[in-house]
C-alpha positions in Angstrom: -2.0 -27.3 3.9 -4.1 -28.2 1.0 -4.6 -27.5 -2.5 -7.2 -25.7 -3.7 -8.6 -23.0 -6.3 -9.1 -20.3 -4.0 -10.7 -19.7 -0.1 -13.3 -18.4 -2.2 -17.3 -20.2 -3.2 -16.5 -21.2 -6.9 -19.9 -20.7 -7.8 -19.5 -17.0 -6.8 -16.8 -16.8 -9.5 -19.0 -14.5 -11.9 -19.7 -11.8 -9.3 -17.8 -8.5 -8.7 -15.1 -8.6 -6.4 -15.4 -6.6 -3.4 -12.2 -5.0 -1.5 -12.7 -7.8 1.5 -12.2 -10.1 -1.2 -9.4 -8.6 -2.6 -7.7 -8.3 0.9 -8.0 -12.3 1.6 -6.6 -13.1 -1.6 -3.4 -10.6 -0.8 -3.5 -12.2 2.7 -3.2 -15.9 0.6 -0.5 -14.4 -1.7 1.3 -12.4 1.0 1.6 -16.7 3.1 3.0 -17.9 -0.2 5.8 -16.0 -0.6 6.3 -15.9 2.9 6.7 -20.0 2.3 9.1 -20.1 -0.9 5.8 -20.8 -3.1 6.1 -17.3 -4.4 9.3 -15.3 -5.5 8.9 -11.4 -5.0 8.7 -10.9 -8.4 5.7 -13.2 -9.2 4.2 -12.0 -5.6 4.2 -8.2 -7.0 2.4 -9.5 -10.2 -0.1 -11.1 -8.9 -0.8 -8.5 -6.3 -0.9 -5.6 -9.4 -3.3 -8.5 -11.5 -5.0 -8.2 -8.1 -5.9 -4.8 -8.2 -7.1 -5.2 -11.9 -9.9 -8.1 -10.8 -13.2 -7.3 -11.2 -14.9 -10.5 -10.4 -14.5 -13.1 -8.1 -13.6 -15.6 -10.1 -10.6 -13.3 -12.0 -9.3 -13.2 -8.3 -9.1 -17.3 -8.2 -7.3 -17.7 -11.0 -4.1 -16.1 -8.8 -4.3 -18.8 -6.0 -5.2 -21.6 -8.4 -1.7 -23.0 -8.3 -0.7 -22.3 -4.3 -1.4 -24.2 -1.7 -3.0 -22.2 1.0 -3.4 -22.7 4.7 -6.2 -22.9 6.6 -4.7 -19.9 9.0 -4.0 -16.7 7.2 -1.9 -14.0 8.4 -3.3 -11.2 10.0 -1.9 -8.2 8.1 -0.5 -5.4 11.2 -2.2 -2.0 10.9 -4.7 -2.8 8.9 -7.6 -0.8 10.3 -9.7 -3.5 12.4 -13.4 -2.9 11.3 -13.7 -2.1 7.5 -17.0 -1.0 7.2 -15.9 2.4 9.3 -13.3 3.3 6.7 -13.7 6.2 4.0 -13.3 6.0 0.7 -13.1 9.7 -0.2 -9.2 11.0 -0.6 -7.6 13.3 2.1 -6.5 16.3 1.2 -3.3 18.1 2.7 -2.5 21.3 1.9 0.8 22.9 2.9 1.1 26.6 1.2 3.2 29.0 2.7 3.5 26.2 5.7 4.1 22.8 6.8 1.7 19.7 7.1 2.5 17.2 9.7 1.0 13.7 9.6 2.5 11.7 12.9 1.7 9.1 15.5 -1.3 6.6 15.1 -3.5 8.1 12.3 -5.4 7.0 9.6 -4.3 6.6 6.3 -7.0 6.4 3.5 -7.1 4.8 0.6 -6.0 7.6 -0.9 -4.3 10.8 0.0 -3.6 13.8 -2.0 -1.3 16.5 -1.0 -0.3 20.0 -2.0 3.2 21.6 -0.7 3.8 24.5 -3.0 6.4 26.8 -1.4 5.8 24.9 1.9 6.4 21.4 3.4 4.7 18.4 4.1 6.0 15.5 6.4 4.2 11.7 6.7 5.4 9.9 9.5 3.9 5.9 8.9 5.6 4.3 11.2 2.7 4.1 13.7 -0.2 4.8 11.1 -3.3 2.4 10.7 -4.1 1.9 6.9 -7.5 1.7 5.2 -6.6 -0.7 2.7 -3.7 -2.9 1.9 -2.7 -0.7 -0.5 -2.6 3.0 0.1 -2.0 5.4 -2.9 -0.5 8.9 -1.5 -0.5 11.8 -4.8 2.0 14.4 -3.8 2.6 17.9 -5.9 5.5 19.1 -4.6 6.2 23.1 -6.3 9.0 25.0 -4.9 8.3 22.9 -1.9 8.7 19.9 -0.6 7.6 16.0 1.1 8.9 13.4 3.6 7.9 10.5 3.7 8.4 7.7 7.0 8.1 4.3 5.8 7.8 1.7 8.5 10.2 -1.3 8.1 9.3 -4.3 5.8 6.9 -2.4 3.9 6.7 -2.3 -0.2 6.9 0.5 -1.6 6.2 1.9 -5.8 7.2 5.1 -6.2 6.0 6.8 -9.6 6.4 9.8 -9.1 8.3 12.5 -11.5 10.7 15.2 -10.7 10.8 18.3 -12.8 14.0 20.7 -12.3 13.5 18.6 -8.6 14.0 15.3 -7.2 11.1 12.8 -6.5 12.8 9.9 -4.7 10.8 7.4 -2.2 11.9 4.0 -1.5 11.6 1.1 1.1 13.8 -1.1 2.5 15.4 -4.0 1.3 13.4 -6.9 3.5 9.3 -6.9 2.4 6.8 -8.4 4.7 4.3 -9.8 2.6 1.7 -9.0 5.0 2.3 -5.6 5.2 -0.1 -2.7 3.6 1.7 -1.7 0.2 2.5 2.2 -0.1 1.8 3.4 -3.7 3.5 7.4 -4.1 2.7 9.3 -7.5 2.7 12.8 -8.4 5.0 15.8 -9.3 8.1 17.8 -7.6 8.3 20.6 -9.8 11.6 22.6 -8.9 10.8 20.9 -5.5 11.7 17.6 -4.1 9.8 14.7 -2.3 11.9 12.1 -0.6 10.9 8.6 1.5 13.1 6.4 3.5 12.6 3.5 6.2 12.6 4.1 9.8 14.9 1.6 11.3 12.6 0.9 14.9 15.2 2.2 16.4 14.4 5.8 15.6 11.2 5.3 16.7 
């Protein structure tokens, strides 16, 4: 190992930060914790600071201090070729019915979902991801969302339940390397749960 500001071209510190960028640094971050240079807590700020960047250089300042290997960790799942991802949301609506998202698809950036007096299930246990982190927005009205979280991977819920119950958590073990799952929205006299599948239910 070696210490040094960032994998990055210092003087490309002034220009915007693109989301291959972004993903190298998390790959950098994601090693240090992995090796005790990083505790979870600092590893989550710096990941959210992450997000925030806007230019290069705002993106060095968060491996100024580590020191980083030559070899970084391939993140699992992470969809192989970038430039065939799409940015625009998907959009799942469950109305009167269910919505079943199983086996090896494609998450997206972002998702946004609609169960309203119906049900919608995510199964991610074998899904590729767009992006490290994945935002899925779930209104849940007099109905309802499941969500399958694969094993090791971090999860923020911020969600809200309203006369409901909007509860969606990971395990207890994170892999650093693994895509982060970010779940907002609103159960409104509905609920929307999430839970790790052990590999054993697989």
């Amino acid at each position: 190992m070696e210490n040094r500001p960032s994998p990055m071209d210092s003087q490309r510190s002034h220009l915007r930060a693109s989301d291959s960028n972004r993903e190298q640094i998390a790959a950098v971050l994601g090693e240090a914790m992995s090796t005790g240079q990083l505790s979870h807590e600092e590893y989550s700020e710096r990941l959210d600071k992450l997000y925030q960047a806007k230019t290069v250089g705002e993106l060095q300042l968060l491996t100024h201090d580590l020191q980083i290997d030559q070899r970084h960790p391939v993140t699992p799942n992470l969809v192989s070729n970038p430039s065939a991802t799409n940015s625009e949301p998907e959009n799942i609506i469950a109305i009167f019915s269910g919505a079943d998202r199983k086996g090896r698809w494609r998450v997206r950036r972002r998702t946004r979902a609609l169960a309203l007096f119906g049900g919608a299930r995510f199964d991610l246990t074998n899904a590729e991801f767009e992006a490290r982190e994945v935002e899925i927005r779930i209104t849940a009205i007099f109905g309802g969302a499941e969500i399958l979280i694969p094993e090791g991977m971090e999860v923020r819920c911020e969600g809200v339940g309203i006369f409901g119950g909007f509860d969606v958590h990971g395990g207890p073990d994170v892999d650093p390397s693994a895509p982060v799952l970010v779940v907002k929205g609103l159960a409104l006299f509905g609920g929307v749960t999430g839970k790790p599948r052990p590999r054993r239910e697989r």
